[in-house]
DSSP file (Angstrom, degrees, kcal/mol; ACC not computed):
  #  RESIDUE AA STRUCTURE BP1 BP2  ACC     N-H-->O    O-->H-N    N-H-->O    O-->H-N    TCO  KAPPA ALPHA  PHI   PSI    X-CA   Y-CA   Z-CA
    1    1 A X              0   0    0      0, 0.0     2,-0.3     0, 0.0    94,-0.2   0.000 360.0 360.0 360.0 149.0  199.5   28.0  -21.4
    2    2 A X    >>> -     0   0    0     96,-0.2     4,-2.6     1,-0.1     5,-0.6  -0.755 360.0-110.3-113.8 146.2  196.2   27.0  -20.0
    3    3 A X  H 3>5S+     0   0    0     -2,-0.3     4,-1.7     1,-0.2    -1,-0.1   0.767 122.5  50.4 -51.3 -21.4  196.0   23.4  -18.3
    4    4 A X  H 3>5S+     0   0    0      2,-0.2     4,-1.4     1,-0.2    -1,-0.2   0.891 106.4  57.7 -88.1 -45.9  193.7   22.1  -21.1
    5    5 A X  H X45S+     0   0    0     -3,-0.5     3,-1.1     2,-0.2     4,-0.4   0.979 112.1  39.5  20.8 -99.3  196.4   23.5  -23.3
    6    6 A X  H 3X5S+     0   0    0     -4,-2.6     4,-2.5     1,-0.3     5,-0.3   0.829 108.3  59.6 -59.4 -19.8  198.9   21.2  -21.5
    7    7 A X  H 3X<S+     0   0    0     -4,-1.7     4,-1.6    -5,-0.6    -1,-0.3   0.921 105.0  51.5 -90.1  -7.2  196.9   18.3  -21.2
    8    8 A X  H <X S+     0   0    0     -4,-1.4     4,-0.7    -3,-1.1    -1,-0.3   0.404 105.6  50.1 -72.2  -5.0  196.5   18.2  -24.8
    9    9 A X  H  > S+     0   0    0     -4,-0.4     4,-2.4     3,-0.1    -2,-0.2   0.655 110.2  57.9 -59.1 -40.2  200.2   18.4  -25.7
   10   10 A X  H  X S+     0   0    0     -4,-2.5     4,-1.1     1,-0.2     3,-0.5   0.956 107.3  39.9 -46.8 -82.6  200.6   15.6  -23.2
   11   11 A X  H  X S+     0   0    0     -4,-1.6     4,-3.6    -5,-0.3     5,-0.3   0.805 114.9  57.9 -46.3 -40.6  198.2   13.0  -24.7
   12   12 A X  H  X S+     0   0    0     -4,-0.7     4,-2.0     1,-0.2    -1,-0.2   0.959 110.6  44.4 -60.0 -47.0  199.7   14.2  -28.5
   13   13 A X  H  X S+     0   0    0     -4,-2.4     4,-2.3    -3,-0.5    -1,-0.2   0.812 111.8  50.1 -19.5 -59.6  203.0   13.2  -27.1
   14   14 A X  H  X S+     0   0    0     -4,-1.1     4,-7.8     2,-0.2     5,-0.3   0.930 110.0  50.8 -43.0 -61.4  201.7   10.0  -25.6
   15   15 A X  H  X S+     0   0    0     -4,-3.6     4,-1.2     2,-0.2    -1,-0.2   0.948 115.3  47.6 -55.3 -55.6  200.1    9.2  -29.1
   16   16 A X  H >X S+     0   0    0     -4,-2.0     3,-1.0    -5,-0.3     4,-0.6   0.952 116.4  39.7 -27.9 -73.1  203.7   10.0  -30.5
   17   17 A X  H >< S+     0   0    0     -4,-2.3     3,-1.9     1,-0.3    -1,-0.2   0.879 104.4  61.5 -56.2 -55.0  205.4    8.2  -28.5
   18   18 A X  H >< S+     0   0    0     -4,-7.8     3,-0.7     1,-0.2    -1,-0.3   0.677  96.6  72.2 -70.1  -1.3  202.9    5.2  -28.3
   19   19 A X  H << S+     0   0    0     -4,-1.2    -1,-0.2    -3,-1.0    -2,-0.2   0.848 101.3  42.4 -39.0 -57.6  203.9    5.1  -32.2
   20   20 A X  T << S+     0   0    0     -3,-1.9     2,-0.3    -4,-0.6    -1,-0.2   0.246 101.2  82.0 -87.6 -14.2  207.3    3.8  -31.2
   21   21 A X  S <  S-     0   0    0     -3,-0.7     2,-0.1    -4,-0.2     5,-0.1  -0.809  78.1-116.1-118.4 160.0  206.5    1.3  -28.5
   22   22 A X    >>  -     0   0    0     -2,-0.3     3,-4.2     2,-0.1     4,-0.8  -0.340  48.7 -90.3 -79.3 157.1  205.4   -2.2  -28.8
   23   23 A X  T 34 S+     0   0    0      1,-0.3     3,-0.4     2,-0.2    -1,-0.1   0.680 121.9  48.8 -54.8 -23.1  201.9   -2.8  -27.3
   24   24 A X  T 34 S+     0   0    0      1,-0.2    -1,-0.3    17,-0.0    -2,-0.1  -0.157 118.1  46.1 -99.9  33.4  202.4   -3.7  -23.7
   25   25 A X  T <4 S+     0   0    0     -3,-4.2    -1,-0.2    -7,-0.1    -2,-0.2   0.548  75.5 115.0-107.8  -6.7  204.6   -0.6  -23.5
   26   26 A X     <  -     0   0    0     -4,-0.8     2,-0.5    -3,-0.4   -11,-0.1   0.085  68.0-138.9-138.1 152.4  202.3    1.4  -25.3
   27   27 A X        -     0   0    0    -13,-0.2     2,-0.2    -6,-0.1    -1,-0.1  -0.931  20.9-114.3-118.4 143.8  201.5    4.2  -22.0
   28   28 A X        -     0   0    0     -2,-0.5     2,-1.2     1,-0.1     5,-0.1  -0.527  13.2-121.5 -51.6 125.0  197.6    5.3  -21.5
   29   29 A X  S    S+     0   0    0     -2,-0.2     2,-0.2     3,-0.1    -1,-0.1  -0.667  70.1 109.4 -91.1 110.8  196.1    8.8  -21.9
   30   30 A X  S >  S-     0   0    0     -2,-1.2     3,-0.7   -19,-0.0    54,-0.3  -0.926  80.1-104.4-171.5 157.5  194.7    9.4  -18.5
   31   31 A X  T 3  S+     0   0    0      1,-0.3    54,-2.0    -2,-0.2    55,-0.1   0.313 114.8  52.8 -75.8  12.1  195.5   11.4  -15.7
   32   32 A X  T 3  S+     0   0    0     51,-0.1    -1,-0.3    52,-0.1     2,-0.2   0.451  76.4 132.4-125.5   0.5  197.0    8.7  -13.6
   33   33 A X    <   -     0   0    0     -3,-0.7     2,-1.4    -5,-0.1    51,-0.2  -0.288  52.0-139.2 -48.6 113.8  199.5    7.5  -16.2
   34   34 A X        +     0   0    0     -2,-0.2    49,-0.2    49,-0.2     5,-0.2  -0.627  28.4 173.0-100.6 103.3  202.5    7.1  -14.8
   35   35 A X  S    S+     0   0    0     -2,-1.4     2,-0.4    47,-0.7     7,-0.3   0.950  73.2  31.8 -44.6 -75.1  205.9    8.3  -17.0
   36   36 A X  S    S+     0   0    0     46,-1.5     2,-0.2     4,-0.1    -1,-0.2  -0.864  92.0  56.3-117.2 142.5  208.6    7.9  -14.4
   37   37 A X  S >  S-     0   0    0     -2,-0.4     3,-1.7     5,-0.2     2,-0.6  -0.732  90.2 -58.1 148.9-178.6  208.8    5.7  -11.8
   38   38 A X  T 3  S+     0   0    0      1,-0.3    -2,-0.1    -2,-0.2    39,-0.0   0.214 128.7  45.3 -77.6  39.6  208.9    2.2  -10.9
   39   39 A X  T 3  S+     0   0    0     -2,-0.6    -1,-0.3    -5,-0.2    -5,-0.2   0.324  94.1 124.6-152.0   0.0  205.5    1.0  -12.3
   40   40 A X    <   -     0   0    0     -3,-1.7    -5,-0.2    -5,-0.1    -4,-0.1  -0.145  56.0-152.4 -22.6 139.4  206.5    3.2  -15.8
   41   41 A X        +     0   0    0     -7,-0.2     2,-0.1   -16,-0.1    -1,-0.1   0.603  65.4  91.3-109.6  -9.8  206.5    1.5  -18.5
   42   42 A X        -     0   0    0     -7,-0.3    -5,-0.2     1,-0.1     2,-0.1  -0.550  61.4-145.6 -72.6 145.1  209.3    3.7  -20.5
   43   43 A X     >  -     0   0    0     -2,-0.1     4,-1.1    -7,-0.1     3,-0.1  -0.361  41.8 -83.8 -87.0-178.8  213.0    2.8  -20.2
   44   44 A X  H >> S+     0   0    0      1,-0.2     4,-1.6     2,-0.2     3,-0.9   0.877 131.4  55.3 -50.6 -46.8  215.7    5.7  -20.2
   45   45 A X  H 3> S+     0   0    0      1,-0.3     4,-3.0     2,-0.2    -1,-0.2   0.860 105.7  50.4 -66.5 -54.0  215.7    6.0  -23.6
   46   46 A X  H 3> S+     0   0    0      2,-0.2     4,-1.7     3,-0.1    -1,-0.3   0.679 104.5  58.5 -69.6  -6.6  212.1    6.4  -23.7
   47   47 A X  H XX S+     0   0    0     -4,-1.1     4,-1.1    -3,-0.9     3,-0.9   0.994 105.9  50.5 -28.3 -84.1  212.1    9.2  -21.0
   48   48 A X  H 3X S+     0   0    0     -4,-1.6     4,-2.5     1,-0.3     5,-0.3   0.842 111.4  43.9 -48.4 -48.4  214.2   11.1  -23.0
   49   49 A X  H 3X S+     0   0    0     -4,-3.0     4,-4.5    -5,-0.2    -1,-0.3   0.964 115.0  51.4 -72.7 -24.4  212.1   10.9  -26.4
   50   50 A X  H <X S+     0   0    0     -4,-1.7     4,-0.7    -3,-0.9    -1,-0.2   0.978 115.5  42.3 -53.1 -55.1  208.9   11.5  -24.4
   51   51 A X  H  X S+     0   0    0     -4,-1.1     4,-1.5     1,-0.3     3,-0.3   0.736 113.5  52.6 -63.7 -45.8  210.6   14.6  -22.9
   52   52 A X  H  < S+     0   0    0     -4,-2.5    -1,-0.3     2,-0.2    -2,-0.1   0.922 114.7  39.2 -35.9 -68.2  212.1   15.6  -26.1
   53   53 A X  H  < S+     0   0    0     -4,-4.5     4,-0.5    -5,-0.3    -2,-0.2   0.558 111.3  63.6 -93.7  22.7  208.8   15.5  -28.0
   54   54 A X  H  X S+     0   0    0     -4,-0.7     4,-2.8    -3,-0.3     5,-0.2   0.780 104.9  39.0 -73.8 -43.3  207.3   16.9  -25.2
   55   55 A X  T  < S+     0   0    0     -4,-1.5    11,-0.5     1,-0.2     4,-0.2   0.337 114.7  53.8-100.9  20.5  209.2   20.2  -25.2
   56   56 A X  T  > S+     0   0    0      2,-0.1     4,-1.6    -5,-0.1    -1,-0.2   0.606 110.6  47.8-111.0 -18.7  209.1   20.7  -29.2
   57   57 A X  H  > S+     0   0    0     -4,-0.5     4,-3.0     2,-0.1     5,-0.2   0.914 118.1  42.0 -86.0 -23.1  205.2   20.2  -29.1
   58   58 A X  H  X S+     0   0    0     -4,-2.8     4,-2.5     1,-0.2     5,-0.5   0.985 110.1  58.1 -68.6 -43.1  205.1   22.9  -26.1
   59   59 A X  H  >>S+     0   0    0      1,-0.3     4,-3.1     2,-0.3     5,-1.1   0.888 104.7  50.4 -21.4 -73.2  207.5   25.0  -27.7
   60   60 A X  H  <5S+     0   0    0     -4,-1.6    -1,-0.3     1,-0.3    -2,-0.2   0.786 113.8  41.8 -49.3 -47.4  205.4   25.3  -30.5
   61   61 A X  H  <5S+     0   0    0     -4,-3.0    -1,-0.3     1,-0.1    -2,-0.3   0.738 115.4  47.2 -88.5   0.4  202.3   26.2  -28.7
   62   62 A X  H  <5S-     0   0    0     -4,-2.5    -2,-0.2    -3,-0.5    -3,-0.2   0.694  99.8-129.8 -92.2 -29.4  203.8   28.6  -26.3
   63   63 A X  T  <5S+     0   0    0     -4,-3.1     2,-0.2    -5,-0.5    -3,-0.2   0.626  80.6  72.1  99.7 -13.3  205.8   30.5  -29.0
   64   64 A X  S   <S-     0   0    0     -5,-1.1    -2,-0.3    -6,-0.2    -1,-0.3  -0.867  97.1 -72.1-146.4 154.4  209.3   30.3  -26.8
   65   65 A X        -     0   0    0     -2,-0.2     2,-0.1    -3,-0.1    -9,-0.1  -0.189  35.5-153.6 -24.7 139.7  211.4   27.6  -26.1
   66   66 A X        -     0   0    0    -11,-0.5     2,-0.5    -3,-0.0    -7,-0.2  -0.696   9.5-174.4-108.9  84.1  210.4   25.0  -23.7
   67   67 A X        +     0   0    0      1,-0.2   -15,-0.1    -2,-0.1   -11,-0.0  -0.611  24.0 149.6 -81.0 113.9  213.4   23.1  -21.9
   68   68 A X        +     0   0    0     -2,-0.5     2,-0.6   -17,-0.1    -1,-0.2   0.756  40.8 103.3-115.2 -36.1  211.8   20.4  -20.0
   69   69 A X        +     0   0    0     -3,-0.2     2,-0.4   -18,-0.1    -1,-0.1  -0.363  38.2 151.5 -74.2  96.4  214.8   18.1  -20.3
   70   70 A X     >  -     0   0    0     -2,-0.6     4,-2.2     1,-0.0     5,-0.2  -0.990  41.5-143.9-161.9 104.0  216.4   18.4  -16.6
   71   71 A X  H  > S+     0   0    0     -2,-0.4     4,-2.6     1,-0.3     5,-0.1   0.886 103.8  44.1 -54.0 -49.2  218.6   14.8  -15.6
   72   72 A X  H  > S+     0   0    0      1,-0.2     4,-1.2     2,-0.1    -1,-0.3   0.913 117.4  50.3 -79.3 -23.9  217.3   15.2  -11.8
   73   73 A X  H  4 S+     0   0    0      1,-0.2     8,-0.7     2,-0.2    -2,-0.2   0.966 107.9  43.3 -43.9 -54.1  214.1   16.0  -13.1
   74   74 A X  H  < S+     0   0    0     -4,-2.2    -1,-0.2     1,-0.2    -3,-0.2   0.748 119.7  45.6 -79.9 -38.3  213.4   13.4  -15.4
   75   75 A X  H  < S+     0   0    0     -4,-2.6     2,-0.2    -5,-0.2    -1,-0.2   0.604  80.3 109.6 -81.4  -0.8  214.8   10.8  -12.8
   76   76 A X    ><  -     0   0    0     -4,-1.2     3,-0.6     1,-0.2     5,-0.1  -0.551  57.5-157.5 -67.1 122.5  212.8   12.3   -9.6
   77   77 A X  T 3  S+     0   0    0      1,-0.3     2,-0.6    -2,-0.2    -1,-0.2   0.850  98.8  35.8 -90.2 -40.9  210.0    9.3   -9.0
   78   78 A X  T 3  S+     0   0    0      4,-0.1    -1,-0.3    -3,-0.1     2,-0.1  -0.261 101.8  87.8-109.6  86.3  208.3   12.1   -7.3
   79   79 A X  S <  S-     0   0    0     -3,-0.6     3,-0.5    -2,-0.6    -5,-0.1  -0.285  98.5 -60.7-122.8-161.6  209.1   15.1   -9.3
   80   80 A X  S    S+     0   0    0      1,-0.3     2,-0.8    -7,-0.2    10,-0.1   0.803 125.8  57.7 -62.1 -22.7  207.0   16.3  -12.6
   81   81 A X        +     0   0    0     -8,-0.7    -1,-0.3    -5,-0.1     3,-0.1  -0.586  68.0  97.4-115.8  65.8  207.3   13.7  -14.5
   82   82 A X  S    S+     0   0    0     -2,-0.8   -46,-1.5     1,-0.5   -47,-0.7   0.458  94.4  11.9-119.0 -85.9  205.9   11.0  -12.4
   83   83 A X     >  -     0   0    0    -49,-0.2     4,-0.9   -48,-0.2    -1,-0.5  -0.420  65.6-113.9-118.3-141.4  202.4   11.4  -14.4
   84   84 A X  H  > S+     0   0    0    -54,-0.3     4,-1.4     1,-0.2   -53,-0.2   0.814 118.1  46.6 -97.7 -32.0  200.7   12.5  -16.6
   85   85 A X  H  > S+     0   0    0    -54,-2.0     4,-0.5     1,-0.2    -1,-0.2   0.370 110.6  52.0 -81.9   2.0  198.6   14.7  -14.1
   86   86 A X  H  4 S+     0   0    0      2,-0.1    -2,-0.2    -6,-0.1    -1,-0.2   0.473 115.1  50.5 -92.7 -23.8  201.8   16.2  -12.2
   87   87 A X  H  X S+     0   0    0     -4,-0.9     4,-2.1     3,-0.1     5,-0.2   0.985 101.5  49.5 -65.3 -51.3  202.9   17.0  -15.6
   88   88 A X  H  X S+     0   0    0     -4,-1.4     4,-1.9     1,-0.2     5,-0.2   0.928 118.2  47.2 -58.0 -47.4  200.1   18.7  -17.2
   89   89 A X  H  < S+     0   0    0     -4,-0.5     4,-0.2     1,-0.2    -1,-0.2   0.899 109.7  51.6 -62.6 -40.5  200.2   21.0  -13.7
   90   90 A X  H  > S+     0   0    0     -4,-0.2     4,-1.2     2,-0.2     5,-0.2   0.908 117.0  40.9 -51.6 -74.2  204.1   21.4  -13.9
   91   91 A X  H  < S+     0   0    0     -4,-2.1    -2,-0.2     2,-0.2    -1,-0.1   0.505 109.1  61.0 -81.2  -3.8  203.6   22.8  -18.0
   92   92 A X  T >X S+     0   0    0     -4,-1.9     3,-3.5    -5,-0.2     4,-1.2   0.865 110.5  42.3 -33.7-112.4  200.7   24.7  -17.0
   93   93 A X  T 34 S+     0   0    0      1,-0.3    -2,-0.2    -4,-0.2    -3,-0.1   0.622 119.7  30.9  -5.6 -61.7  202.9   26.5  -14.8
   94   94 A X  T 3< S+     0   0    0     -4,-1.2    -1,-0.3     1,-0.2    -3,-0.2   0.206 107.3  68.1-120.0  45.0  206.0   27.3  -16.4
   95   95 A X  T <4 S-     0   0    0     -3,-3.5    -1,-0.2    -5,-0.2    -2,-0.2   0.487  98.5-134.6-100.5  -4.9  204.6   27.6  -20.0
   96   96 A X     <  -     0   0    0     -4,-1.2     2,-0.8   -95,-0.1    -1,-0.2  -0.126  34.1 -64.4  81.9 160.7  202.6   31.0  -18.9
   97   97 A X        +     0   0    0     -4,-0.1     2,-0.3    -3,-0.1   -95,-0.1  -0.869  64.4 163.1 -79.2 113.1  199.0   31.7  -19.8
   98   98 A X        -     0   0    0     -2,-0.8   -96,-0.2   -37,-0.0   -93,-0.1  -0.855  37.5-143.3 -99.6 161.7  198.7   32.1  -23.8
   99   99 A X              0   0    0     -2,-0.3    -2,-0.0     1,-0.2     0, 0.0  -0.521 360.0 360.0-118.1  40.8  195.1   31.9  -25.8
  100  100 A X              0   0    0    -39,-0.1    -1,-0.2     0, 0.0   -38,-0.1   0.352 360.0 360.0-107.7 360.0  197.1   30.0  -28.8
C-alpha cells in the first residue's frame, strides 16, 4: 500500500468516525492529528472503533487481512497510533506496496 494509499484510508476512517462523535470530539484530517495520547480527543471506546474501521477499510484495499488492533499498541502514547502521520507511515509499511 502506497503512503497516499494509507493516508486516504486514514481521513475515510476519520470521516467515519467523526460521524459518531459529537462536535468538540469530532478529530481533524491533518497530519498532526493526534489519535492516542493525552491531548486525543477519543476515549477507549473510541480507539477501538477507529482501529476497527481502520483495519476493515485497509483490509479492503490491500486484499489481505489487516490486524491493527494490538492492546500495547493502541495504548503506546508514542507508538503508531499517536497520529495521524505516525499512522499513515506505520500502514504504509506493513500493508505492502499494491497499485489497488
Amino acid at each position: 500500500m502506497h503512503r497516499d494509499q494509507a493516508l486516504r484510508i486514514l481521513y475515510e476512517t476519520i470521516e467515519a468516525v467523526n460521524r459518531q462523535l459529537p462536535a468538540s470530539k469530532r478529530l481533524a484530517k491533518g497530519p498532526d492529528t493526534v489519535i492516542v495520547g493525552p491531548s486525543g480527543s477519543l476515549d477507549s471506546l473510541g480507539i477501538v472503533n477507529f482501529i476497527v474501521t481502520l483495519e476493515e477499510k485497509a483490509s479492503e484495499i490491500a486484499g489481505v487481512p489487516i490486524q491493527l488492533l494490538d492492546e500495547s499498541m493502541a495504548v503506546d502514547t508514542d507508538g503508531p497510533f499517536r497520529s495521524v502521520a505516525t499512522l499513515t507511515a506505520y500502514l504504509a509499511a506493513i500493508g505492502g506496496e499494491t497499485d489497488r
